[in-house]
C-alpha positions in Angstrom: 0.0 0.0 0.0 1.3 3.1 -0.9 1.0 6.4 1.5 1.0 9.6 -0.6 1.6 12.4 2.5 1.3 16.6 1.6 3.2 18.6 4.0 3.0 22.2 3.5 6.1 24.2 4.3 6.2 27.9 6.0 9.5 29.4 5.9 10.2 32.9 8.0 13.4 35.3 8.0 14.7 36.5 11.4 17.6 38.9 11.6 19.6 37.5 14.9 22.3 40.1 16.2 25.0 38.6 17.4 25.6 38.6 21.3 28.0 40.5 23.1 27.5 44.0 20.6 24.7 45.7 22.9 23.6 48.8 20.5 24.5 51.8 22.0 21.7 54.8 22.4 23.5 58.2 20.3 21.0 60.5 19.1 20.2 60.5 15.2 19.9 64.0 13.9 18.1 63.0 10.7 15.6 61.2 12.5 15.6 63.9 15.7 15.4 61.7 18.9 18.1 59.5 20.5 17.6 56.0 18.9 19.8 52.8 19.1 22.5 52.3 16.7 24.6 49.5 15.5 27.9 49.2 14.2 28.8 49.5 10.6 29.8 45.8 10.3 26.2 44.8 12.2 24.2 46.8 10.5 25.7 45.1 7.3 25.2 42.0 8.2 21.5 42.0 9.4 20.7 43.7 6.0 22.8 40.4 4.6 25.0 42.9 2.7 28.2 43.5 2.1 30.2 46.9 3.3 30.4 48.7 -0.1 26.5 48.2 -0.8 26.0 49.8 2.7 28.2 52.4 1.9 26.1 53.3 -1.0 23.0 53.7 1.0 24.5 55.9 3.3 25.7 57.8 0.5 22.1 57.9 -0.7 20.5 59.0 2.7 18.6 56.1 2.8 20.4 55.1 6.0 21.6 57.7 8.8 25.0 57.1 10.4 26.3 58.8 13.6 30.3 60.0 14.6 30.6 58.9 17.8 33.3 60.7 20.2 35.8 57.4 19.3 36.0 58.2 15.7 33.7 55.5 15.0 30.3 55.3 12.9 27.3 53.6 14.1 24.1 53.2 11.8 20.8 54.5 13.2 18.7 51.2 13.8 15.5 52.8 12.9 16.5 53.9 9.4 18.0 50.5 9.0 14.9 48.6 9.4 13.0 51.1 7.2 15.0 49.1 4.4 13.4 46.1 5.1 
């Protein structure tokens, strides 16, 4: 006897940030109010792009990045998941 089975299949996307990289509250002066920001590299990665296309949204605006006091840049959380 042959068993002929359908099994449907749901598959979601979760952006998982990695432990250990707390994102750090700066205030965004694009968006006006103190939001939570990730590192460059982070930020990248929960877009699942590389560096240079990141790059070329902040270049566009479409992302808003923040000098911190270090010399670093951190991406404005809130613009990055407007992307999505």
């Amino acid at each position: 006897m042959k068993i002929t089975r359908r099994v449907k299949i749901t598959v979601t996307q979760h952006s998982i940030l990695r432990a250990g990289v707390a994102p750090a509250r700066a205030f965004c002066p694009v968006c006006a109010q103190a939001v939570e920001t990730l590192p460059c590299g982070q930020a990248a990665e929960v877009l699942e792009i590389d560096g240079q296309a990141l790059a070329g949204l902040i270049a566009a605006g479409r992302v808003h990045t923040i000098a911190l006091v270090s010399g670093d840049w951190r991406v404005c959380r809130a613009s990055l998941f407007a992307q999505g």
